[in-house]
SEVO-284044 format. One record per residue (C-alpha): x, y, z. Coordinates in steps of 0.05 Angstrom, whole numbers, padded with zeros to 5 digits, always signed. Layout:
<votis>
XYZ...
</votis>
This chain:
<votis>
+01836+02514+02645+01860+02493+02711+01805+02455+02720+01807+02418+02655+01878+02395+02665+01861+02373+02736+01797+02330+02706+01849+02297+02645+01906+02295+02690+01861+02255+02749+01819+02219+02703+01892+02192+02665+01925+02177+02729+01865+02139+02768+01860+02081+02702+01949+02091+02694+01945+02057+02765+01896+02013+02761+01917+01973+02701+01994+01985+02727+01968+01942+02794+01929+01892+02739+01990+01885+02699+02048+01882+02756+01999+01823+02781+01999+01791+02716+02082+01805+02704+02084+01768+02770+02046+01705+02753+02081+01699+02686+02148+01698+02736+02114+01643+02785+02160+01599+02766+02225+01624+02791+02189+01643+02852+02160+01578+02864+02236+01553+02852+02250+01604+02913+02198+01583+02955+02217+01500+02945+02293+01530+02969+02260+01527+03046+02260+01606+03060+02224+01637+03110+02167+01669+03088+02188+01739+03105+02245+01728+03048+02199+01692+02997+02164+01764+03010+02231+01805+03006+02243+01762+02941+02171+01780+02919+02180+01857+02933+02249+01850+02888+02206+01827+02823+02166+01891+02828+02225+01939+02801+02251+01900+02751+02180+01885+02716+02144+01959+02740+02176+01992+02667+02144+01935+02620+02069+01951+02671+02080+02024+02663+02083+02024+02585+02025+01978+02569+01983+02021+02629+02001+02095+02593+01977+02064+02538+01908+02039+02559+01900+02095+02606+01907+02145+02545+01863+02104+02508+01812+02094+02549+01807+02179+02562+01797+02195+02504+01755+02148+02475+01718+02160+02527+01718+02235+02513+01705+02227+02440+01645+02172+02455+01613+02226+02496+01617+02283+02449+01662+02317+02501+01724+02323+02458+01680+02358+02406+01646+02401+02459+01724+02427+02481+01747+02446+02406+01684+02472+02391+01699+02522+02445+01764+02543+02414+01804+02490+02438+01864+02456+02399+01866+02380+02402+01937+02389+02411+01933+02431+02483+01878+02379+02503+01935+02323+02499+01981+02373+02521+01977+02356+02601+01968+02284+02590+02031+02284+02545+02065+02329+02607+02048+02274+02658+02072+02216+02606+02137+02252+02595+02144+02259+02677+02130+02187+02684+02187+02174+02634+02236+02216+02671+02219+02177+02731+02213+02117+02685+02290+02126+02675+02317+02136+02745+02273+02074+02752+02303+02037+02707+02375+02063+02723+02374+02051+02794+02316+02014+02822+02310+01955+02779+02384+01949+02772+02389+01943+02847+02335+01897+02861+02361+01843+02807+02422+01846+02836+02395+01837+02904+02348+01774+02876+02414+01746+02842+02448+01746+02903+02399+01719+02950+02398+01658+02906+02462+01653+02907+02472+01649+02977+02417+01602+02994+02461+01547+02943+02520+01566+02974+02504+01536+03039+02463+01479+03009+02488+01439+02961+02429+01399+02951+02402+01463+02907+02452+01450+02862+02449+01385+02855+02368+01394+02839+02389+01435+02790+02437+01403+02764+02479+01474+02760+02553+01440+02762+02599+01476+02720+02659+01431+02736+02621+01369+02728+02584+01387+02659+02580+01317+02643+02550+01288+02699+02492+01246+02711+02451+01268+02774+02388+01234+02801+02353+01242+02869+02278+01251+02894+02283+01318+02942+02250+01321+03013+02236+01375+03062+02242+01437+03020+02303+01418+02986+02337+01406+03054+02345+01333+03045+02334+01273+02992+02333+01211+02988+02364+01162+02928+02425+01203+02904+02464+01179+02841+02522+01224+02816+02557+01192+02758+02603+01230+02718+02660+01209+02675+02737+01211+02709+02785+01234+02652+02843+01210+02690+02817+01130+02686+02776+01140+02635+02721+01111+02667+02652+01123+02696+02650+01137+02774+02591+01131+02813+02565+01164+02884+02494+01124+02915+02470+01146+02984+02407+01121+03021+02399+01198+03042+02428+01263+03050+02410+01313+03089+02436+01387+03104+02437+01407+03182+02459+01466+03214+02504+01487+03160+02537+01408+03152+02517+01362+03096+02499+01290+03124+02504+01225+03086+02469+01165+03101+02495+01088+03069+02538+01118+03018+02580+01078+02960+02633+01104+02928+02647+01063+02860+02715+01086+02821+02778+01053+02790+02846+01060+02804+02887+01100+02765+02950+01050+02767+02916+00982+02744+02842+01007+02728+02825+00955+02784+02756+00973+02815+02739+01012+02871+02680+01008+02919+02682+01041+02985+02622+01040+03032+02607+01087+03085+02544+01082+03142+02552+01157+03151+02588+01213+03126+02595+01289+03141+02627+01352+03115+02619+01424+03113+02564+01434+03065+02581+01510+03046+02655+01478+03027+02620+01433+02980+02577+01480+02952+02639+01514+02932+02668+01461+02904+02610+01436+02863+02594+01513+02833+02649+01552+02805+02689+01605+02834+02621+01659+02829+02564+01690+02785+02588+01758+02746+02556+01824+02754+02517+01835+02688+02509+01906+02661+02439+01903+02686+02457+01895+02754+02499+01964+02760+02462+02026+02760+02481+02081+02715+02545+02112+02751+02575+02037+02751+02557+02030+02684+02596+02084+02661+02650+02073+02711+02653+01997+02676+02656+02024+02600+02714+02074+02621+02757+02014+02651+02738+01973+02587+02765+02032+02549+02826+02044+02582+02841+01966+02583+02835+01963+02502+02882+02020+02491+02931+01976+02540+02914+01916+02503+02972+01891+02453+02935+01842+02416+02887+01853+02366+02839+01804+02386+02839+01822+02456+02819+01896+02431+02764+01867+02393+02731+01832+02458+02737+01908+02499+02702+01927+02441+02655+01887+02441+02646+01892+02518+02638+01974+02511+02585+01965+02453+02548+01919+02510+02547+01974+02556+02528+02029+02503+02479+01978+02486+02448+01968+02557+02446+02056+02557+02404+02055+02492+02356+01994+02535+02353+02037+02583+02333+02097+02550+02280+02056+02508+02239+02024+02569+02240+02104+02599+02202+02137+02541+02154+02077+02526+02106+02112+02577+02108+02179+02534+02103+02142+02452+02048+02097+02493+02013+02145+02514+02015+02185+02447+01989+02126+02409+01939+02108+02456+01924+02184+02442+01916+02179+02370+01880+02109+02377+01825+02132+02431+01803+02197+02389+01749+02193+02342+01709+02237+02301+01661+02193+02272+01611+02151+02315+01645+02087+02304+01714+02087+02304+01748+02047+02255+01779+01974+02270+01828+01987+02228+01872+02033+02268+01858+01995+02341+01888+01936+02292+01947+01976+02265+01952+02010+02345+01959+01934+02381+02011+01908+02320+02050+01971+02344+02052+01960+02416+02061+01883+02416+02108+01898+02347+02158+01951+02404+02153+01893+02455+02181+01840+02421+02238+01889+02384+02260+01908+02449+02258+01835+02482+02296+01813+02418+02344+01874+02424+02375+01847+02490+02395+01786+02448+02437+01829+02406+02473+01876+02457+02545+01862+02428+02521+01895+02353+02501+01970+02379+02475+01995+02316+02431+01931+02304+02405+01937+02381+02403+02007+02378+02357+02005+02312+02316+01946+02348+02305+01988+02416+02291+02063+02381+02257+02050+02302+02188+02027+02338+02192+02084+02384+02201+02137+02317+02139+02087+02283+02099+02097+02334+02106+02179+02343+02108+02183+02265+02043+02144+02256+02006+02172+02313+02025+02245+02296+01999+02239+02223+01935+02199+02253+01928+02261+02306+01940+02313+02245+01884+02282+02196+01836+02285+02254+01850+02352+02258+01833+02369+02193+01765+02323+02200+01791+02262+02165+01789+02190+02202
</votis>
């Protein structure tokens, strides 16, 4: 028997990491875009890399689901295409302790799945969060790209960016001045950030005064200025930790200060928002817990999909199978969306999980019994 697990166990494994590797690759080029946003920052390349190496932890629980899945699939169809399968339960067998070490290894990768989840990924989107931020703290430039000012919401920005993002050329910044009531307008030839300063080149300065509404203009050949300090001011005061940047000790530590802060709290309303905020962090648990045992309710649908008794297996159940798997994707993506209601994310994140055990169970029992 030791030899049979070994040949399920290895034979699982060896197509679990090869479609993982297939499928972080793919994760990765659907997420080119905020690395090519990265790269255009000017980084070295050793920190596009770093930045790279983040993306792996964060996207490695969505690969390890849809691998179980065709890894346990592709076994036993395998098995049952080549009469194997029928060959072990003809020798006494149960189809039950045939699944039972692939099912053992699924339920390890979940476990592992979790601290995964809980700790890895949580760190390295933190770390990815904060290595953006501190590239746009020290260049300004970023953020004006981007147009990502949250004091000047209204503003008009227009430029054509040079050099990796460390200089452009043809700025316009016009944003509206609610003390004149008036449109004010910034033009410079080019600006350029060096060694931590932020260097303008033939700028205009076009405003009104706030006494007579006279009109303003103010030339300059060149102009300099801290360019972190100006980053500062441009951005507001800093980016908040989401619950999926804190591993699973902060988490809780987080939803005990919410609690202790509502029972403080006077005012009904203000209870309502801690309330809200604690269902978000019971929320993120119950995400958590979902992406962990994907690997074990794929694996025991691709189970249930790959075995066959007949000698062609019916299209109707890969069918039902891939509106499953694609059906538990989506709920869980569309979950996250609903993180304040807990028992609307909490049916969203766990019902496709029971589906999926329910249906494959009953699929597993009726071959059993010799009915497809």
């Amino acid at each position: 028997m030791i030899t049979l697990w070994r040949y399920l166990i290895g034979s699982y494994l060896k197509v679990f990491f090869l479609a993982i590797i297939a499928f972080i690759a793919l994760l990765l080029i659907s997420r080119l875009s905020e690395i090519a946003q990265f790269i255009a920052l000017g980084t070295k390349f050793s920190i596009v890399l770093l930045f790279i190496g983040y993306q792996i932890p964060y996207i490695l629980p969505i690969a390890a689901s849809i691998a179980s899945l065709l890894a346990a699939f592709t076994l036993f169809h395998r098995l049952s295409s080549s009469q194997e399968l029928t060959t072990l339960r003809f020798s006494g067998l149960s189809l039950q302790f045939i699944a039972t070490p692939v099912l053992l290894v699924a339920a390890f990768l979940s476990c592992g799945g979790f601290y995964l989840v809980s700790e890895c990924a949580t760190t390295s989107h933190l770390k990815t969060r904060q290595m953006v931020y501190d590239l746009t703290s020290v260049n300004p430039l970023l953020l004006l790209a981007h147009a990502r000012i949250p004091k000047l919401k209204t503003a008009y920005i227009q430029m054509d960016p040079t050099h990796h993002g460390k200089s452009a050329e043809n700025l316009l910044v016009a944003f509206f001045n609610n003390s004149t009531s008036r449109i004010n307008c910034i033009l410079a030839d080019k600006i350029e950030v060096e060694d931590k300063q932020l260097i303008a080149k033939n700028i205009a300065l076009i405003s009104s005064s706030p006494q007579n509404n006279a009109l303003i203009i103010e030339n300059q050949s060149c102009m300099e200025s801290s360019a972190m300090d100006l980053a500062q001011i441009l951005r507001s005061k800093g980016w908040k930790i989401a619950n999926d940047h804190l591993n699973l000790r902060l988490l809780r530590l987080r939803k005990q200060e919410y609690k202790i802060l509502k029972q403080k709290a006077l005012s009904p309303i203000v209870q309502k928002q801690y309330i809200k905020k604690i269902q978000k962090c019971d929320s993120e648990l119950i995400r958590r817990s979902s992406l962990a045992i994907a690997p074990f309710t794929f694996t025991l649908l691709g189970i249930a999909l790959g075995t066959h008794i007949s000698r062609r297996q019916s299209r109707g159940r890969l069918i039902l199978g891939t509106i499953l798997a694609i059906s538990t994707l989506i709920s869980f993506f569309l979950a996250k969306e609903f993180d304040s209601l807990f028992y609307v994310a909490t049916t969203l994140f766990l019902v496709p999980h029971l589906v999926i055990v329910l249906i494959s169970w009953q699929a597993l029992h009726r071959i059993k019994r010799g009915v497809e």
